[in-house]
Each structure stands twice: as C-alpha cells, then as structure tokens.
N, CA, C and O atoms as a GROMACS GRO file, in nm:
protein
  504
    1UNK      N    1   0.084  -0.118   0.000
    1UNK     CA    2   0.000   0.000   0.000
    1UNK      C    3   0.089   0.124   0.000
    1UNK      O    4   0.192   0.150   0.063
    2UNK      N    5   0.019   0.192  -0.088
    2UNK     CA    6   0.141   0.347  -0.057
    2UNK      C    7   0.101   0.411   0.046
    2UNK      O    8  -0.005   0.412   0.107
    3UNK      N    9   0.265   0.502   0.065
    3UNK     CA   10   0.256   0.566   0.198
    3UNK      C   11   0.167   0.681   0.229
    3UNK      O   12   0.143   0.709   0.346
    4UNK      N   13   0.115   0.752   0.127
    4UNK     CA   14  -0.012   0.815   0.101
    4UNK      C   15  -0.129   0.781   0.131
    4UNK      O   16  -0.184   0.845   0.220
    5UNK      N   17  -0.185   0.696   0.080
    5UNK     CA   18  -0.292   0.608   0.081
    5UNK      C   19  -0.335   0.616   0.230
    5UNK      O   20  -0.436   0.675   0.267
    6UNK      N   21  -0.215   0.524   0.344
    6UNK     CA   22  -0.220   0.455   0.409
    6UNK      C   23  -0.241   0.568   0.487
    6UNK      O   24  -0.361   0.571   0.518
    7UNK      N   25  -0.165   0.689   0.547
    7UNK     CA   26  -0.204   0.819   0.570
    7UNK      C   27  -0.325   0.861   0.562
    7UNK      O   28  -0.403   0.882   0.654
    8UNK      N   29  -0.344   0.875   0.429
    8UNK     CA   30  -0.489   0.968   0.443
    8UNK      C   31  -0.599   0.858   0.493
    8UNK      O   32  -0.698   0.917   0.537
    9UNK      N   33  -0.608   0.754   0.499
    9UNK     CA   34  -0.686   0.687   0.537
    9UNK      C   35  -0.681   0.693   0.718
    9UNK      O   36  -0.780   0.705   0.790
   10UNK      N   37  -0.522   0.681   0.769
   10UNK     CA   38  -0.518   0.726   0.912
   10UNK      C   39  -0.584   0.867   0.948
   10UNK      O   40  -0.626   0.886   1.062
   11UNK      N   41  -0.594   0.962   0.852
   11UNK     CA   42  -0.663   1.063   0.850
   11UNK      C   43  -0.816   1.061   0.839
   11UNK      O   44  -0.894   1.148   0.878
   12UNK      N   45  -0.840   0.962   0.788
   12UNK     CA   46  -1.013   0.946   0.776
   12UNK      C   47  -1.070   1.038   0.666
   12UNK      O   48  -1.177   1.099   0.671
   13UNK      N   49  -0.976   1.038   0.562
   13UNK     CA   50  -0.987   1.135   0.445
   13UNK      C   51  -1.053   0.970   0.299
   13UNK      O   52  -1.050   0.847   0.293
   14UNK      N   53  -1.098   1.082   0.220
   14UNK     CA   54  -1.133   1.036   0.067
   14UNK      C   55  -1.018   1.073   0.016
   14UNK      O   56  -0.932   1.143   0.068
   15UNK      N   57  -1.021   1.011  -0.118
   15UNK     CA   58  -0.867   1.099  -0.214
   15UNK      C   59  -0.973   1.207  -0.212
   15UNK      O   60  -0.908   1.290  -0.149
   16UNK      N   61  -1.069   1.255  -0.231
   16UNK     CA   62  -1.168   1.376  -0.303
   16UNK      C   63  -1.155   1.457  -0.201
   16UNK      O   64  -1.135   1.575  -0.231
   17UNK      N   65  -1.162   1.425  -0.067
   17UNK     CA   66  -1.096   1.529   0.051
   17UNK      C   67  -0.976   1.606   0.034
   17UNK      O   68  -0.949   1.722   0.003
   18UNK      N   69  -0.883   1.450   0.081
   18UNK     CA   70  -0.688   1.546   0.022
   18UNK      C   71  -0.697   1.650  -0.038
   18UNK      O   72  -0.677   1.768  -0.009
   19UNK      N   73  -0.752   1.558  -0.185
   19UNK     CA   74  -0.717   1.606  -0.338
   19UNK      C   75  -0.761   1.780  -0.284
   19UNK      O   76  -0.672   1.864  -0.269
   20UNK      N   77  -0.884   1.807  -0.264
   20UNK     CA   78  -0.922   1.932  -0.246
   20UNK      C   79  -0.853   2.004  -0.121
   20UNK      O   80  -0.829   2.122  -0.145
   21UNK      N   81  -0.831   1.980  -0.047
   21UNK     CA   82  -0.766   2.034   0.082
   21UNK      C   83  -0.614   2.100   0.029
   21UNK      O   84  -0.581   2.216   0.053
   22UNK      N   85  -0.543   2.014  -0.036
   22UNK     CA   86  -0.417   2.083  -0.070
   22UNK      C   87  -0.404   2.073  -0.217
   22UNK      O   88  -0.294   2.052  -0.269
   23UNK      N   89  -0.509   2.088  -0.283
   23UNK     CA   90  -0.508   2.148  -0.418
   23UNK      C   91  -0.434   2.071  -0.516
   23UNK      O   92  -0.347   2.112  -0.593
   24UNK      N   93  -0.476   1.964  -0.502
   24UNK     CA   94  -0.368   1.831  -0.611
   24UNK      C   95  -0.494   1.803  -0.643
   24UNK      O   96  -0.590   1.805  -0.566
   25UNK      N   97  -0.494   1.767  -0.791
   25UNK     CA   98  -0.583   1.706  -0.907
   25UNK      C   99  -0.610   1.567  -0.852
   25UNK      O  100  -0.538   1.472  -0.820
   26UNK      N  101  -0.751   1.592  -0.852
   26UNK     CA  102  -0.756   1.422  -0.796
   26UNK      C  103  -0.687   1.311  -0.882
   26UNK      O  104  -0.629   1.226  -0.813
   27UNK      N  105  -0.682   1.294  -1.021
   27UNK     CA  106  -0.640   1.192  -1.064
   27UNK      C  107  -0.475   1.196  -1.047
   27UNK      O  108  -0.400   1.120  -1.108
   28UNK      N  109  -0.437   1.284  -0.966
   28UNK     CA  110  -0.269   1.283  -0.994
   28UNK      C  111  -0.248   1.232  -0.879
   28UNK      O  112  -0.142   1.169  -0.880
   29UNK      N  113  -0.336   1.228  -0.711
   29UNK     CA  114  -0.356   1.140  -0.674
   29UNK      C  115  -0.410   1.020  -0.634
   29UNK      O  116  -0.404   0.962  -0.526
   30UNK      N  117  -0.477   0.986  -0.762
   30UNK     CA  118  -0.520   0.834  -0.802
   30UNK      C  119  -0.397   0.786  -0.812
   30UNK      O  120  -0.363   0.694  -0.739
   31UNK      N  121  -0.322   0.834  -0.894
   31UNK     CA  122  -0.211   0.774  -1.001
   31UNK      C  123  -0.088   0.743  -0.869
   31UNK      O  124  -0.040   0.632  -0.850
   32UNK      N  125  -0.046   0.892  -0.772
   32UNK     CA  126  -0.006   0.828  -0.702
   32UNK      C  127  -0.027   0.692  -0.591
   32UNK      O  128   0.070   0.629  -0.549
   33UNK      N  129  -0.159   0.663  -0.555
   33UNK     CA  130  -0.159   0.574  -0.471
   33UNK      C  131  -0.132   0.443  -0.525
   33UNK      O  132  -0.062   0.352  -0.480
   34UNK      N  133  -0.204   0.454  -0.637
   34UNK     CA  134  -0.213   0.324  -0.694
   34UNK      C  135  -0.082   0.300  -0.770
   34UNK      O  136  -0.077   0.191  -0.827
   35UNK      N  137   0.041   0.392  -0.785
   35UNK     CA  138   0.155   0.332  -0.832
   35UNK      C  139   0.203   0.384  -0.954
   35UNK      O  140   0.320   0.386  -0.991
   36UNK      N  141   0.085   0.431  -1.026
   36UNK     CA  142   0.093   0.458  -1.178
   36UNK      C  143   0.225   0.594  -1.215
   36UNK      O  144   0.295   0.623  -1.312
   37UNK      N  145   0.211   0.633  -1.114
   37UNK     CA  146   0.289   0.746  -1.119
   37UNK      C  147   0.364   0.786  -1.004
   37UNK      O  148   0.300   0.760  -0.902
   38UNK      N  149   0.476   0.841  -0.983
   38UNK     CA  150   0.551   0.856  -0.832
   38UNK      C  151   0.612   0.965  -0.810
   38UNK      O  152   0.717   0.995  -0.867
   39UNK      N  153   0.548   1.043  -0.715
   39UNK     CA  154   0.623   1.194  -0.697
   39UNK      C  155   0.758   1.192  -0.650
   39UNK      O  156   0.814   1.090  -0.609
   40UNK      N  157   0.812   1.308  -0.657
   40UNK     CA  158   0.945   1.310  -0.606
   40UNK      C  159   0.971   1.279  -0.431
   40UNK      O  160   0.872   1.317  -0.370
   41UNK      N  161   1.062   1.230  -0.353
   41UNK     CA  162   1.063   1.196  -0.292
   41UNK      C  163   1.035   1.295  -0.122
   41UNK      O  164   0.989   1.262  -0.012
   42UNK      N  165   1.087   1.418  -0.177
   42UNK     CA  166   1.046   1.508  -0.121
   42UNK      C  167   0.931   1.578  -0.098
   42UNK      O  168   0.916   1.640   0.008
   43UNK      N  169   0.851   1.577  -0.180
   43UNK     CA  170   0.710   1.535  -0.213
   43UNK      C  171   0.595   1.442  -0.099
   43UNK      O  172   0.502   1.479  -0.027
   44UNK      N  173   0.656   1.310  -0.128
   44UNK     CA  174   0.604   1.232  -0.056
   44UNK      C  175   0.573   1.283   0.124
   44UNK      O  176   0.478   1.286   0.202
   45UNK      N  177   0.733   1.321   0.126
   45UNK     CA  178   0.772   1.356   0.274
   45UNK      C  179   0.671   1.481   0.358
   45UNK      O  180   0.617   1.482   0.468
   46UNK      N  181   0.680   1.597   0.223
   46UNK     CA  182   0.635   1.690   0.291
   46UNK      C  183   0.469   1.676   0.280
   46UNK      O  184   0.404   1.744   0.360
   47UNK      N  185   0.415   1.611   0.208
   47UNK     CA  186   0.307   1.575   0.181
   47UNK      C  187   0.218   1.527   0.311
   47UNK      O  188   0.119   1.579   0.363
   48UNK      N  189   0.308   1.381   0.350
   48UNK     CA  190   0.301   1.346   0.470
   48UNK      C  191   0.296   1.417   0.604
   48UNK      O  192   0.215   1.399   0.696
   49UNK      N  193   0.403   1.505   0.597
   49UNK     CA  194   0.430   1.572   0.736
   49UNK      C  195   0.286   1.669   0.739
   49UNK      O  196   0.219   1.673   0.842
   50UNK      N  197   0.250   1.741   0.624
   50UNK     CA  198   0.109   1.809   0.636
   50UNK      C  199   0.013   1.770   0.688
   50UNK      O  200  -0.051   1.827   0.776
   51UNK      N  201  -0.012   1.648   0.628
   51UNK     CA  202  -0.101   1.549   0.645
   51UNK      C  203  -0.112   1.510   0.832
   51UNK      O  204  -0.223   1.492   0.882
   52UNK      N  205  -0.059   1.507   0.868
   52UNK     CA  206   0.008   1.447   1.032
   52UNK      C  207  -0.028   1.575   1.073
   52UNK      O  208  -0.117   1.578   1.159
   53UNK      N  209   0.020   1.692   1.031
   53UNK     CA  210  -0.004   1.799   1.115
   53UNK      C  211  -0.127   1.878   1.158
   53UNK      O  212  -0.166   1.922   1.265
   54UNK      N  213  -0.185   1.878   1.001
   54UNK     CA  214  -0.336   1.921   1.008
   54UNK      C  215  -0.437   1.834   1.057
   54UNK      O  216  -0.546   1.875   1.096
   55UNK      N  217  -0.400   1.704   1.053
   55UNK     CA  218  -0.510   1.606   1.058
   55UNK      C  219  -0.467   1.541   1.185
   55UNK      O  220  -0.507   1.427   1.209
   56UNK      N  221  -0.388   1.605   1.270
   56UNK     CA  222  -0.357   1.512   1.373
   56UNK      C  223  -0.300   1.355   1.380
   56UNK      O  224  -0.317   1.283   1.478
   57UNK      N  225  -0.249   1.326   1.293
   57UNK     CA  226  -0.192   1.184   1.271
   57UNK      C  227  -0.031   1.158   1.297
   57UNK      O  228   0.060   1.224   1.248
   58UNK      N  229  -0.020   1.038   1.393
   58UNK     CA  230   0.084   1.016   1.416
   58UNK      C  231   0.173   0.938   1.290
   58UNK      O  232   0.114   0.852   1.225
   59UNK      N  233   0.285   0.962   1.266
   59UNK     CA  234   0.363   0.900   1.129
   59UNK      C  235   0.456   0.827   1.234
   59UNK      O  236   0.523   0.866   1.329
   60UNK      N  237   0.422   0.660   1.154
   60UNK     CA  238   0.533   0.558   1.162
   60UNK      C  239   0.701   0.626   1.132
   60UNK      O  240   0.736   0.738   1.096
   61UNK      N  241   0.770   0.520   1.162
   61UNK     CA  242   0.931   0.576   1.170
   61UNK      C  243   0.931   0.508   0.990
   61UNK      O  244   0.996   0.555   0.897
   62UNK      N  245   0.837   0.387   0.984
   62UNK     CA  246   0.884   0.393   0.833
   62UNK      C  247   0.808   0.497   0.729
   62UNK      O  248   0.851   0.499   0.613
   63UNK      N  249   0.716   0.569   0.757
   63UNK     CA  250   0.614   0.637   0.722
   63UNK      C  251   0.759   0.767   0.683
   63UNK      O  252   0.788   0.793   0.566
   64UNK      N  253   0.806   0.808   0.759
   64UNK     CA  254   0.891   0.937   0.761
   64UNK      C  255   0.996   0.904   0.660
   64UNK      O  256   1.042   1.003   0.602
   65UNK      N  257   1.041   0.795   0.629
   65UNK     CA  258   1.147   0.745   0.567
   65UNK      C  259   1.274   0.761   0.638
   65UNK      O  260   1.380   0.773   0.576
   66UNK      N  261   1.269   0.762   0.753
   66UNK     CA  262   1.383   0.830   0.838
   66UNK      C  263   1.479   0.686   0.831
   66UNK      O  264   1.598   0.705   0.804
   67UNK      N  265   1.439   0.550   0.854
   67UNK     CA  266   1.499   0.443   0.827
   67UNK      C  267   1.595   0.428   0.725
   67UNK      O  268   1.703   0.370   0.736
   68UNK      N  269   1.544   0.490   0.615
   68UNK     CA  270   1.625   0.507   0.481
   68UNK      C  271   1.722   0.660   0.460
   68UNK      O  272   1.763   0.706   0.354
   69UNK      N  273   1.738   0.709   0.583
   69UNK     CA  274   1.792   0.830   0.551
   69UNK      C  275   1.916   0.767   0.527
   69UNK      O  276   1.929   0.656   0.579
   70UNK      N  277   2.056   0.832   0.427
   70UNK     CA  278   2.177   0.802   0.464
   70UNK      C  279   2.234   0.938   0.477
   70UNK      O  280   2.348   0.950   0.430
   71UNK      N  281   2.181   1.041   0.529
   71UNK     CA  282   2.268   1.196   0.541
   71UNK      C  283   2.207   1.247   0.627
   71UNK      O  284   2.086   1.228   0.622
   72UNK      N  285   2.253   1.320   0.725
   72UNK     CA  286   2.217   1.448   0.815
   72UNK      C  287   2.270   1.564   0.739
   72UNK      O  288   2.386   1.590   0.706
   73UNK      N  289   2.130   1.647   0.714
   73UNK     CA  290   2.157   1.812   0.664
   73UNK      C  291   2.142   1.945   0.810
   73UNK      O  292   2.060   1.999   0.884
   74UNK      N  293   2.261   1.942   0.782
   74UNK     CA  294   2.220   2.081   0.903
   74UNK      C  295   2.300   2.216   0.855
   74UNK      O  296   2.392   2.226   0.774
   75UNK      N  297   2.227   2.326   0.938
   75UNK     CA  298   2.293   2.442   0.931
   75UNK      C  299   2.468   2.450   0.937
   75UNK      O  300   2.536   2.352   0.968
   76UNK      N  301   2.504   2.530   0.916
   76UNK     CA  302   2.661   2.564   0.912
   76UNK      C  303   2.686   2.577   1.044
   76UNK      O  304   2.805   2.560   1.072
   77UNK      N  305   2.617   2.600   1.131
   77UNK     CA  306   2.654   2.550   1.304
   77UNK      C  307   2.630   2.508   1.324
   77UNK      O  308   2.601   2.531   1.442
   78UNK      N  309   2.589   2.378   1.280
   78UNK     CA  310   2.589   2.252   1.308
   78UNK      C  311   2.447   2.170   1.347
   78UNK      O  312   2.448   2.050   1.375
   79UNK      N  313   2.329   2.251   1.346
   79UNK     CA  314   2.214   2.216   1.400
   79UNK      C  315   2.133   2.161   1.286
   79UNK      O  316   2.149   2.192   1.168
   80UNK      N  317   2.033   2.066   1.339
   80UNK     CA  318   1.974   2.011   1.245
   80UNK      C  319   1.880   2.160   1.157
   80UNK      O  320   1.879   2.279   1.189
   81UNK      N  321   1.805   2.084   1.033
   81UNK     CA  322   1.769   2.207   0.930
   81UNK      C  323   1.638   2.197   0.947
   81UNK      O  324   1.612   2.077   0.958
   82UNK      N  325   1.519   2.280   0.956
   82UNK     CA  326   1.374   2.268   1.018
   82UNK      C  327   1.357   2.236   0.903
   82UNK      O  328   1.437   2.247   0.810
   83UNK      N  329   1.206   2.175   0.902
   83UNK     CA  330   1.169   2.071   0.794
   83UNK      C  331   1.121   2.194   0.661
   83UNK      O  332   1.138   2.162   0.543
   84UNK      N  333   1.064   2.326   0.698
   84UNK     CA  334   1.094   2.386   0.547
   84UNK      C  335   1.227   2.396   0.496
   84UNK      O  336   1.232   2.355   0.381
   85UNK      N  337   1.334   2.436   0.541
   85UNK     CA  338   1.459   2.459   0.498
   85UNK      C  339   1.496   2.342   0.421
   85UNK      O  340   1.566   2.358   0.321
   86UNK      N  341   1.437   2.172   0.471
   86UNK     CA  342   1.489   2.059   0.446
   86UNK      C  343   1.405   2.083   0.328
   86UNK      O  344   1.468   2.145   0.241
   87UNK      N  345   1.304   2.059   0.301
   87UNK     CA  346   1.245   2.051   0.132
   87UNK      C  347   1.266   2.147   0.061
   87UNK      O  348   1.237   2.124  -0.056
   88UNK      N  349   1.313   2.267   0.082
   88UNK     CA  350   1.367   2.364  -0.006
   88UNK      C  351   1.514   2.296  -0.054
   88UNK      O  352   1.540   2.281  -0.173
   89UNK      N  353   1.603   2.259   0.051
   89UNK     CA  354   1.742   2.178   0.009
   89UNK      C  355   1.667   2.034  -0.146
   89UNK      O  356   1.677   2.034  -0.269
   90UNK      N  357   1.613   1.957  -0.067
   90UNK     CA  358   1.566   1.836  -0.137
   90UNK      C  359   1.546   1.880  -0.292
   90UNK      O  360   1.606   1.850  -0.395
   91UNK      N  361   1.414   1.980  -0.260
   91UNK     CA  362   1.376   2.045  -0.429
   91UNK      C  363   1.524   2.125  -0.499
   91UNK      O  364   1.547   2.153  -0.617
   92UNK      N  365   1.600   2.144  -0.391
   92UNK     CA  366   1.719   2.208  -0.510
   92UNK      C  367   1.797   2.118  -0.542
   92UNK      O  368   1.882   2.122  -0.631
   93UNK      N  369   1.767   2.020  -0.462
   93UNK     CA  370   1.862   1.838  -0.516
   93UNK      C  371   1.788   1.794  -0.636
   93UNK      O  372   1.840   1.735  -0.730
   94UNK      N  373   1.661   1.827  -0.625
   94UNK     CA  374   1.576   1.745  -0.751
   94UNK      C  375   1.644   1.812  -0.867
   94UNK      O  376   1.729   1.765  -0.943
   95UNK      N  377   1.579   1.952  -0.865
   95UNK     CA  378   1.664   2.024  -0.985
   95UNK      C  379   1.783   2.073  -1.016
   95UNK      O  380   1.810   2.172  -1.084
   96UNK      N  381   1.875   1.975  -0.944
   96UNK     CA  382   2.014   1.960  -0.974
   96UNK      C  383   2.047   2.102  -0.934
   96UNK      O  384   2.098   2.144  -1.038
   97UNK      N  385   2.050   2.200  -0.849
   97UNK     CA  386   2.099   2.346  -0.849
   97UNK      C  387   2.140   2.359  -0.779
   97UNK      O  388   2.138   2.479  -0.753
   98UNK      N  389   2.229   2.262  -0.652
   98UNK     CA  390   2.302   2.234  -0.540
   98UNK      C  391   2.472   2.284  -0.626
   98UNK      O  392   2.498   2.248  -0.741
   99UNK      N  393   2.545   2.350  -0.560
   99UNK     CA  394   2.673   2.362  -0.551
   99UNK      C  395   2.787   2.340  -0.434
   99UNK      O  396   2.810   2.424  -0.347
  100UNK      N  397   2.870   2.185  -0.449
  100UNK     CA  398   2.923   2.174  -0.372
  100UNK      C  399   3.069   2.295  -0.359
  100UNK      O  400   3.138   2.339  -0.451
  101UNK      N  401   3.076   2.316  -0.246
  101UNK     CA  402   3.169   2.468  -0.228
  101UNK      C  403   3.282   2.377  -0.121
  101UNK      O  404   3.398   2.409  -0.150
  102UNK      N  405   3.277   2.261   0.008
  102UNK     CA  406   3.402   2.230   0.029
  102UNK      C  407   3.352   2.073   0.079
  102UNK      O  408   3.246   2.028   0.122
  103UNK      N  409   3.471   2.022   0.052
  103UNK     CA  410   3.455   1.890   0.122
  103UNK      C  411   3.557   1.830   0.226
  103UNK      O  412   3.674   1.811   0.191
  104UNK      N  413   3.516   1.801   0.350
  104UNK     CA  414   3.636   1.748   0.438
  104UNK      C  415   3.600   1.638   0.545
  104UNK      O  416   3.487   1.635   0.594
  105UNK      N  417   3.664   1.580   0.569
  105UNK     CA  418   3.644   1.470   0.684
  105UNK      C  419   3.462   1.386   0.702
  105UNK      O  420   3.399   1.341   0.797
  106UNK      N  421   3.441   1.397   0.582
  106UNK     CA  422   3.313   1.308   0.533
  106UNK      C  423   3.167   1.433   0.571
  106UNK      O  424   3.053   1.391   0.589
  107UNK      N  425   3.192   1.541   0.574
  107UNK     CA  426   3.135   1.688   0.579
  107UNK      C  427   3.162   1.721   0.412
  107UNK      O  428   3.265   1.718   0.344
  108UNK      N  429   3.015   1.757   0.378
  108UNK     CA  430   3.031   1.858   0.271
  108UNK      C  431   2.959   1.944   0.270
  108UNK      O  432   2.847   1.906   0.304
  109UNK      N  433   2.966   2.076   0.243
  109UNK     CA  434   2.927   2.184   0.211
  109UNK      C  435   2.863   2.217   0.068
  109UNK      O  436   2.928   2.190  -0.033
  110UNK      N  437   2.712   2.287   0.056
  110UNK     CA  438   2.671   2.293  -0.042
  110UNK      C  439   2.602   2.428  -0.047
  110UNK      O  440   2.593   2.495   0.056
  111UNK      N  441   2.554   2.471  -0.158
  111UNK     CA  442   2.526   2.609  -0.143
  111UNK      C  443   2.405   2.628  -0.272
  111UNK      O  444   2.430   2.608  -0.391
  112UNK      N  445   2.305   2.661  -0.232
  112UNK     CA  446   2.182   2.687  -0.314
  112UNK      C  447   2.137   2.797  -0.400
  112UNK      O  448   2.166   2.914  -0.371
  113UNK      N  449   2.061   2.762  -0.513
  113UNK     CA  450   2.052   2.881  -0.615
  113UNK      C  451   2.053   3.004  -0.513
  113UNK      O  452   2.160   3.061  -0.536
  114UNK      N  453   2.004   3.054  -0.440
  114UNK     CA  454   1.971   3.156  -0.358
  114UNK      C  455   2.086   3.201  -0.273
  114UNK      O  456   2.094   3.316  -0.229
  115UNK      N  457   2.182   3.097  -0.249
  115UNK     CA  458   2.294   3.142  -0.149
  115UNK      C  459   2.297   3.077  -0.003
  115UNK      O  460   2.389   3.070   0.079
  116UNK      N  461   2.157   3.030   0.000
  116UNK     CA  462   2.142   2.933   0.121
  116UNK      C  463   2.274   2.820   0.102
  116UNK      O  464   2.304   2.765  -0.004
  117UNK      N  465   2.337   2.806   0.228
  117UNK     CA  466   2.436   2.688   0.254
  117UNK      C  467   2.424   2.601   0.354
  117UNK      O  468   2.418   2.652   0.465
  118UNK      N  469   2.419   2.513   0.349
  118UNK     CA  470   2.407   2.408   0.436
  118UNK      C  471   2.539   2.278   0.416
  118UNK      O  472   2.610   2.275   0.316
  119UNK      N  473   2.553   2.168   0.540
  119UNK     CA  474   2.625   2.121   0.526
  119UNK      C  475   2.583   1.936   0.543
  119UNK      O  476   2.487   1.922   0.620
  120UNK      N  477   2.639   1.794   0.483
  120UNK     CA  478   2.551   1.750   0.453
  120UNK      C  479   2.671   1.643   0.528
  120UNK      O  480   2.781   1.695   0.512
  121UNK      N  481   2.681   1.524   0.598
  121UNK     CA  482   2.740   1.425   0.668
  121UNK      C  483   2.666   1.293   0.616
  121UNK      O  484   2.549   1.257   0.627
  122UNK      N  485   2.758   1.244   0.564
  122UNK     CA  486   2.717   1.134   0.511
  122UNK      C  487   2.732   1.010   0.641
  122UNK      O  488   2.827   0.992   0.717
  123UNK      N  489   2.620   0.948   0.634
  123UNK     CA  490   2.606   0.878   0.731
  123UNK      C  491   2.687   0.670   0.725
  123UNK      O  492   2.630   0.590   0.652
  124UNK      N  493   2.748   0.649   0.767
  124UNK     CA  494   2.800   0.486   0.733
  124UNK      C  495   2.698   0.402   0.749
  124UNK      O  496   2.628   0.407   0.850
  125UNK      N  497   2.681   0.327   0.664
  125UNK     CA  498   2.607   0.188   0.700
  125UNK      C  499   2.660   0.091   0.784
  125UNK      O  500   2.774   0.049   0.768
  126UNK      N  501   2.583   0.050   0.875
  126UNK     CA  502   2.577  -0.061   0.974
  126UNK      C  503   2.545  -0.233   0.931
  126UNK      O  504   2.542  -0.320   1.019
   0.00000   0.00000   0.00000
C-alpha cells in the first residue's frame, strides 16, 4: 500500500478530501496511490508531514522514511535544518541546483541557487 494512501486513510480522508484540501488534481492522486505514477521523494515527505499535522496523525518511523535516511543536513553550526529549509534543500537536489563549495572529513558543504548553505554528513552503514 502506498505511503499516502495509508495516511490519508489514518486521516479518515477520501482521495476527493486530500485532493481538495491541498489542491492536487484528484487523478494525480489516483495515479499516485495506486503506483501509476511517483512523486518526487520530497514530495512524498512533505506531503506526509502536512497530512500528520493538520489532521492530527501520528507518522510511523517507516512512514517518515527516516529508516532510509543516509545523510544528516544541518545548518553551518551545526544544527539540524527545520523541515521547510529541508524541502527547499531536497527540491534544489531534484533540480540539480546544489553547488558543492568544500569537502572534508566526510562533511560537505553545499550552497543553493539563492545562497542558502548548508552542510551534509554522510552517514555509514551498519
């Protein structure tokens, strides 16, 4: 089942609810639940987190994709990045407009159409 689906249903929503609540074409989410089509991943995320927020719904740890993270993005002092800052980074990953500016000791530094910089730690697998 998609992670959508499964959501708005914890929400006690129709797709015809969602769809209208945050202004997505219902058939674009037909297409997503059922597979036919797959938003960007960032997408999914922030989609979700709305969803949880307005509707009061608690999100699974696999729901968040946090299981599958392999990077911590945080500010240049070091703090994690609030979740708008994080999908503004993501969408400038989608459209490729990330500029890496330094790399050191498994820390990299990146810097966004806008000038926003952030720094990105790649995480090891276990």
């Amino acid at each position: 089942m998609s992670r959508i689906r499964e959501v708005r249903r914890q929400a006690k929503l129709t797709q015809k609810q969602l769809a209208e609540h945050y202004d997505i074409p219902l058939r674009t989410l037909q297409d997503w639940e059922t597979g036919k089509r797959k938003p960007p991943e960032y997408i999914i995320n922030l989609l979700l987190r709305c969803i949880a927020a307005d509707f009061s719904v608690t999100l699974e740890e696999k729901t968040q994709s946090n299981t599958d993270k392999k990077f911590s993005l945080t500010y240049i002092d070091g703090t994690p990045l609030n979740t708008e800052d994080e999908m503004y980074v993501m969408a400038e990953r989608e459209a490729k407009k990330l500029v890496l500016v330094n790399k050191d000791n498994g820390v990299e530094t990146y810097r966004c159409s806008n000038g926003f910089t952030f720094k990105v730690k790649v995480m090891k697998r276990k």
